[in-house]
N, C-alpha and C positions, 0 to 999 in steps of 0.2 A: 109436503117437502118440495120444494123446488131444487134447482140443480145450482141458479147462482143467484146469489144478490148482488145486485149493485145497488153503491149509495153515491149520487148524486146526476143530476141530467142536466150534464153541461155538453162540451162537445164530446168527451171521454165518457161520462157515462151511457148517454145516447147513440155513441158509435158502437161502444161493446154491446149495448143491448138489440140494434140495430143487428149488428152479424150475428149475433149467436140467434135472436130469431129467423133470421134468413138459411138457417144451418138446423132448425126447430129443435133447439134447445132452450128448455123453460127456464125464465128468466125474470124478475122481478125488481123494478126499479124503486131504490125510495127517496125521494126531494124533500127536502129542508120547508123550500119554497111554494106558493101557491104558484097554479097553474100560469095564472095572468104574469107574474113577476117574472116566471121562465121566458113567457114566451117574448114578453114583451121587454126584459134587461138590454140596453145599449150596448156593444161591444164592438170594435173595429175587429177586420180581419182579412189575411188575405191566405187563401187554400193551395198550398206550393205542389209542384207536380205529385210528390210523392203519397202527398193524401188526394188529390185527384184518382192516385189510379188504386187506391184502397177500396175508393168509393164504385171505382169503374167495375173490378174484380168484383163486387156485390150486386152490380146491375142497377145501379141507383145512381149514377153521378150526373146523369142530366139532369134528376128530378134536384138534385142536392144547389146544382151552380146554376139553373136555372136562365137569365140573359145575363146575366153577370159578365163582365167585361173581362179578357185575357188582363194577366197582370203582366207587362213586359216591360213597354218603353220607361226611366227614371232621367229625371232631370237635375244636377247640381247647381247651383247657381252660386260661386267662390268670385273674388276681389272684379264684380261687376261682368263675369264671362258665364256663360251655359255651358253647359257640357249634358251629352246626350248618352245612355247606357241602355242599350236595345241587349237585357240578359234574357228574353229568351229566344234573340236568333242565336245569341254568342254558345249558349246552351243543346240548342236545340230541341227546348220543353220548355214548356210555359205552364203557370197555375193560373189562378182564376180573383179576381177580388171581390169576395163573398161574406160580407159582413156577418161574424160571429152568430150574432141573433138570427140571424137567415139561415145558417145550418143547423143551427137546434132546433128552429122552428119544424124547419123540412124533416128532420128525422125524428124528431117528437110523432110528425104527421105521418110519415111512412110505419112507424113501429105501434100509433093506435091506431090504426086503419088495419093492422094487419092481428087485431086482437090481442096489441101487448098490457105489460100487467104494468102501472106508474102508479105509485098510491103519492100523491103531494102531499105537503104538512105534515111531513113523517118528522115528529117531535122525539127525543130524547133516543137518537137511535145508539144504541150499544153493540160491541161484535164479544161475542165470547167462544170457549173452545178453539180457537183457532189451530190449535198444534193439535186438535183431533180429525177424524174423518167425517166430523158432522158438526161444523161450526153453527152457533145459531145468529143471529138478530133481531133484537129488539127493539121496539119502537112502540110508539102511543099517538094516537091521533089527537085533536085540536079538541074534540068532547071526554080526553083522560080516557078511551078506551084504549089498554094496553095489549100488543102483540108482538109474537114471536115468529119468526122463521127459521127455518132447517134447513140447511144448505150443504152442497160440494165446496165453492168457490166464493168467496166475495169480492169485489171488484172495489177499490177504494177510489172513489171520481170523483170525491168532495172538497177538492181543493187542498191550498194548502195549511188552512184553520179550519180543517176538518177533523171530524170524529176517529176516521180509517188510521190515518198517523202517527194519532196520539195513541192508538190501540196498538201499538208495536213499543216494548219494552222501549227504554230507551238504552240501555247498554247494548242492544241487540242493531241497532244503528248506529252509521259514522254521515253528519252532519257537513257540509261543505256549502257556504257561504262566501257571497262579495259585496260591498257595497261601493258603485261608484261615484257618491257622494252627490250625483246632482239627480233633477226628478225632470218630468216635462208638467205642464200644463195645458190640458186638451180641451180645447172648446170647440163648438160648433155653431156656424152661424147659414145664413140662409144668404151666402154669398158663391158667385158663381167660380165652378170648378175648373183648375187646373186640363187641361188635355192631356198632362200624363203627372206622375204622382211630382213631387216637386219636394228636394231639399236645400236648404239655405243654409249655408255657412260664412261668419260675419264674426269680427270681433265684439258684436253684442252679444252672441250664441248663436246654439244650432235653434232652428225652425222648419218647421216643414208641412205641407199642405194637401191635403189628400183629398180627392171627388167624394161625396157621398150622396149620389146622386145627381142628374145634371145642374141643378140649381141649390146645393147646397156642400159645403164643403166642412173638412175637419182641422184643425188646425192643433199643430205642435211648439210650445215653446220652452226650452231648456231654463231652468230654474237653480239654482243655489240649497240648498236643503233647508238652511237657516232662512231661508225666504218664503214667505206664505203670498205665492201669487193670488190667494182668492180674496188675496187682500186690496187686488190693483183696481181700479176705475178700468171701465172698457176700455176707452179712449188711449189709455197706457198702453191695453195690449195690443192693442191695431195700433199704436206707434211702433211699436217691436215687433210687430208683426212685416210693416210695411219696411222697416229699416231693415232685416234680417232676410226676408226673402227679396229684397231688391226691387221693392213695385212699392212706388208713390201714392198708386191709385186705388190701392188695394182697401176694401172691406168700408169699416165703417156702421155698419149695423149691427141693430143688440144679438148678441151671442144666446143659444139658445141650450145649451147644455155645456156645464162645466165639469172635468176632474181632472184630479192627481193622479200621477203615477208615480212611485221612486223607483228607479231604476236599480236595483237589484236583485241578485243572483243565488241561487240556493239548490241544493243536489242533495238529496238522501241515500246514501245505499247500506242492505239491500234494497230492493225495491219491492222484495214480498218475503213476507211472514208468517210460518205454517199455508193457511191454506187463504191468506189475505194476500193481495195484488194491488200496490200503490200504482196507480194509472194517471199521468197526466200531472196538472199543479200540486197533486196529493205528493207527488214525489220529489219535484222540479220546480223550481220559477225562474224563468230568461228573460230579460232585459226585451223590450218589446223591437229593438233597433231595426231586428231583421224578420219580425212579424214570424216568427217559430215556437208564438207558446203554443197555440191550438194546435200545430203542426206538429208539434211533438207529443201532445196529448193521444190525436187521431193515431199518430206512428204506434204508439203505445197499446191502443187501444185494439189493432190490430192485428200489432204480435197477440195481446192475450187472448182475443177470440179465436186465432187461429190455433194457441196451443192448448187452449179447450177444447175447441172440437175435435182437434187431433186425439186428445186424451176420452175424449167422452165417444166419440165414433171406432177408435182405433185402437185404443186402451195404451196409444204410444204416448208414455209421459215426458218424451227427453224435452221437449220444445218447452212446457210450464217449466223445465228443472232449468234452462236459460230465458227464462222470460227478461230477468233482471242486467245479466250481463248482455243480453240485445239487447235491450232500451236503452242504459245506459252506455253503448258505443257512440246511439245516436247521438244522446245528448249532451255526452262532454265533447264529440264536434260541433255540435251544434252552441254550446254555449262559448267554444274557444271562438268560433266565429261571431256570434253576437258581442262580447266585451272586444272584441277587433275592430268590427265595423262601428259599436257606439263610441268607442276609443278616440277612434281616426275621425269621425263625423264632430266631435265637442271637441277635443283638443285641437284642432286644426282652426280653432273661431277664438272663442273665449281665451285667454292665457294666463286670466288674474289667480289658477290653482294649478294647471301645469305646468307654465311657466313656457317663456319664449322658444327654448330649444326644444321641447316635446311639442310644439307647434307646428316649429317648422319639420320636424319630422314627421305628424301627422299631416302635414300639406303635402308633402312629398308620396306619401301614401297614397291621397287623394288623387295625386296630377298622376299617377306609376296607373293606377285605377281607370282613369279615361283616356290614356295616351299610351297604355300596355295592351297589345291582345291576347299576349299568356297572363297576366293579373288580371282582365276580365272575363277570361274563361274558367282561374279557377274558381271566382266570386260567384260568376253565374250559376256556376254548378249545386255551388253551394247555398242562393238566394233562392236558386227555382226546385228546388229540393233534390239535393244527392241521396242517390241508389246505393247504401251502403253495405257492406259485407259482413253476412254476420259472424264474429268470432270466439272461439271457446275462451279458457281463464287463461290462458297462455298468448293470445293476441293469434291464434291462427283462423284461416278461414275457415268457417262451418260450409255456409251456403247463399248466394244471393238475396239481398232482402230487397227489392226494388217495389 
């Protein structure tokens, strides 16, 4: 018997696994995925203060960020003007921008060097018993050998068309969805990078351009949903590429990696089920706007190590009995901030679906944004990761969650 399973090694199941062995509590991860596919899946990301000092608290955040660049200065580029958004002097914190696959990689690497237990190709995993004191999980490997485990705890990190989710009754959850009808289209080309992150707003759409790497860059373009950009010729999108971020001169070479996004929003609560724990996309999906899905994952992932070991060192349960109403403080601010900032970034450009007067009030949002320094202090607060308070069902403070 083990004490927890987790099922999945993304950033959430990686980080839970990661603390609870740094606290040596036995622990046992199971992936969907081969090893290769883990390590090597593409993902953007940027690591906001508050999971920086997750990582610091455990003694690991250098190994984790590595030379990775501060994430601070942002650049707008609206009707031919710059405007420059230094949110972590305005802040006084800054995170880091550490590409997704680079913290799983790192903490995959910290938790088998330190003798952790990853079985990959964990095929057909099932959770049962959950509402008893000794849930099991099952699983079969890639040659039909079938196994079970014995557990305290399971940690659900498997996204959100995972097994963990569906293993919760459905009357036993309340569902909260948004769709804001448009998607981006991510490419990447081996074209040289921006000096700080870079957004474009234009009556073609939003666009926007990120480093990944000194000689290669990532690129965003706002899409219509009834639109199938994988349908464009290059040539199209480095036309809308160069018209949208305001550079004539821009790009021009073959793109080297394509996806979809659609921008949509989803919340489940509760967040845990007998002795199951929705951590991360298993729970949640936010609009990539403000670069807070892993950062809510990690937030997540957090709380429940810590109120496991609470529970497993101290025999104190109150922290796992609020796991669900902490997490989700973070994330319905976090999401009202996300559908805000994607809001005001697409409606301030495009206006053929919101229409000219949401335009101009999302422009006005915009110019309040880089000509305010109380609207870019409370952005900042909010972009480079707010330290927020944790409160019981009645909205009062518990105790600082920084």
């Amino acid at each position: 018997m083990t004490r927890v399973v987790i099922i999945g090694a993304g950033p959430a199941g990686m980080t839970v696994a990661t603390l609870l062995q740094r606290a040596d509590i036995e622990c046992v991860v199971l992936e969907l995925r081969d090893q290769t596919y883990v390590h090597d899946r593409q993902r953007a990301g940027v690591l906001d203060h508050h999971s920086l000092s997750v990582y610091e608290e455990a003694g690991i955040a250098e190994e984790i960020i590595g030379d990775t660049p501060p994430d601070t200065l942002q650049e707008i580029r609206m009707d031919g003007e710059s405007y420059f958004r230094d949110v972590a002097a305005v802040a006084g914190r800054s995170g880091r921008s550490v590409p997704q696959q680079l913290v799983v990689q790192r903490l995959l690497s910290i938790y088998l060097r330190n003798g952790g237990d990853i079985r990959f190709e964990a095929l057909d995993v099932a959770i049962h018993d959950l509402e008893s004191d000794q849930p099991r999980v099952t699983y079969r490997d890639p040659d039909g050998t079938e196994h079970e485990l014995k557990c305290a705890f399971v940690a659900g990190c498997d996204g959100h068309h995972g097994v963990s989710r569906r293993s919760i009754p459905e009357d036993e959850l309340t569902t909260y969805s948004f769709d804001h009808g448009i998607g981006w289209y991510t490419l990447l080309a081996d074209a040289p990078a921006p000096k700080y992150p870079l957004l474009g707003i234009s009556r073609h759409g939003f666009a926007a351009q990120f480093s990944r790497g000194p000689k290669a860059s990532r690129f965003y373009l706002q899409y219509w949903l009834e639109d199938d950009p994988r349908e464009w010729a290059d040539e199209d999108a480095w036309n809308q590429l160069r018209l949208r971020l305001d550079d004539p001169d821009l790009g021009g070479v073959p793109f080297t990696g394509r996806e979809i996004v659609e921008m949509r929003s989803h919340v489940v609560e509760p967040m845990s089920y007998g002795r199951l724990f929705l951590v991360g996309d298993a729970a949640h999906i936010i609009t990539p706007m403000a670069a807070k899905g892993m950062n809510l994952a990690i937030a997540d992932a957090a709380v429940l190590a810590r109120a496991i070991i609470a529970t497993e060192r101290d025999g104190d349960q109150e922290a796992l009995a609020r796991y669900s109403p902490t997490c989700l403080h973070r994330t319905w601010d976090y999401q009202e901030f996300s559908r805000w900032f994607t809001e005001m970034m697409h409606d301030s450009g495009d206006d053929s679906r919101a229409g000219p007067f949401r335009r101009q009030l999302a422009r006005a949002r915009v110019k309040r944004l880089v000509t305010s320094p109380t609207a870019l202090a409370a952005f900042a607060d909010l972009m480079v990761g707010t330290a927020l308070v944790e409160t019981d069902s009645l909205g009062m403070p518990l105790s600082a969650n920084t």
